[in-house]
C-alpha positions as MATLAB code, in Angstrom:
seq = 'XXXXXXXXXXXXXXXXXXXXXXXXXXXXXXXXXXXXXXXXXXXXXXXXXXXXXXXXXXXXXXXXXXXXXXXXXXXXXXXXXXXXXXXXXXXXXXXXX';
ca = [
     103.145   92.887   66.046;
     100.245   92.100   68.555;
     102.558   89.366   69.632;
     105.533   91.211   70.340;
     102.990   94.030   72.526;
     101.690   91.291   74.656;
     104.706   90.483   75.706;
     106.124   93.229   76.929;
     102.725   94.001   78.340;
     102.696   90.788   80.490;
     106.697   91.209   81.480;
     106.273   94.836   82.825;
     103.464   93.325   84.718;
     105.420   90.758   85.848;
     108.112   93.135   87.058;
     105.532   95.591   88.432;
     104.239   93.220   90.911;
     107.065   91.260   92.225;
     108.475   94.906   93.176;
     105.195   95.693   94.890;
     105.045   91.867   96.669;
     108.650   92.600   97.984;
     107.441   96.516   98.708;
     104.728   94.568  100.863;
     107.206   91.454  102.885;
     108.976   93.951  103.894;
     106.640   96.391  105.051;
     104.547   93.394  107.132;
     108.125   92.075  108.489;
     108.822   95.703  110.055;
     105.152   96.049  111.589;
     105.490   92.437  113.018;
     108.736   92.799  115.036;
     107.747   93.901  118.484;
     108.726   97.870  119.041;
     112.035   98.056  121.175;
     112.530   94.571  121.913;
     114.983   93.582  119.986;
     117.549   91.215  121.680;
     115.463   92.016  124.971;
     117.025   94.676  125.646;
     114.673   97.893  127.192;
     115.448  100.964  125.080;
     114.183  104.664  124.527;
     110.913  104.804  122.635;
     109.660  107.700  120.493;
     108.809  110.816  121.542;
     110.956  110.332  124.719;
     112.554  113.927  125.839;
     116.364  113.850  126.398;
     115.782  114.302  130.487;
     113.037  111.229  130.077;
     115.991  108.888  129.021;
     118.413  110.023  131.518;
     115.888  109.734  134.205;
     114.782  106.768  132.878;
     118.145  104.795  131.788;
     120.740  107.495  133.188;
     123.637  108.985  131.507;
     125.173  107.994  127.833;
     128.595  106.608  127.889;
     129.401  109.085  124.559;
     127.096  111.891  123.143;
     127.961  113.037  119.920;
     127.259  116.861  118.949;
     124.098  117.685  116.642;
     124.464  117.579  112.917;
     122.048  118.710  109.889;
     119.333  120.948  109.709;
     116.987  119.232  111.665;
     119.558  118.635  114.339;
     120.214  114.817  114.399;
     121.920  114.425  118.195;
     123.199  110.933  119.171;
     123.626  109.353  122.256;
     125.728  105.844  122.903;
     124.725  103.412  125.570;
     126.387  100.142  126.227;
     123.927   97.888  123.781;
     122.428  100.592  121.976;
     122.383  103.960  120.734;
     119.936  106.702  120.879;
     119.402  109.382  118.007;
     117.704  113.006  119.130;
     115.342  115.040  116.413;
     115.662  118.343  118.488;
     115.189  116.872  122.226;
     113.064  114.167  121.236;
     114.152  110.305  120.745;
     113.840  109.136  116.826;
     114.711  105.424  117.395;
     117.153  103.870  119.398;
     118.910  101.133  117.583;
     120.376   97.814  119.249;
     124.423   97.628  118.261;
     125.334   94.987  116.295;
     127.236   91.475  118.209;
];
């Protein structure tokens, strides 16, 4: 009986930190990348105010009306697209090649 507790003690251990290791890679891999610069290519950071971006990198080529409660807004450039919380940029995110 001790036999068969040890076991399971030691898998679920196991289990329990291999979840937290990958929990962890992926958490340092996210912090490493440099903000925005994916592909090069200058984007909208956070916080931005919708006249900031088109001041700053002019008007969308589509805008998409708001959706959910926050209101989610998006706004397609070119390379990337920007999403809106209210009049503030979220993220932008680089389209895929």
């Amino acid at each position: 009986m001790k036999f068969g507790i040890s076991t399971y003690l030691c898998a679920g251990l196991i289990i329990a930190s291999s979840t937290t290791l990958a929990d962890v890679l992926l958490i340092d891999t996210i912090h490493q990348a440099p903000l925005n610069s994916s592909e090069g290519i200058p984007r909208p950071t956070r916080g931005m105010t919708m006249d900031q971006v088109k001041r700053d990198y002019g008007d969308p080529s589509m805008t998409h009306p708001w959706i959910g409660d926050p209101p989610i807004t998006r706004w397609d450039y070119a390379d990337y697209s920007v999403f809106f919380e209210y009049r503030h940029v979220l993220t932008s995110v680089v389209h895929p090649r």
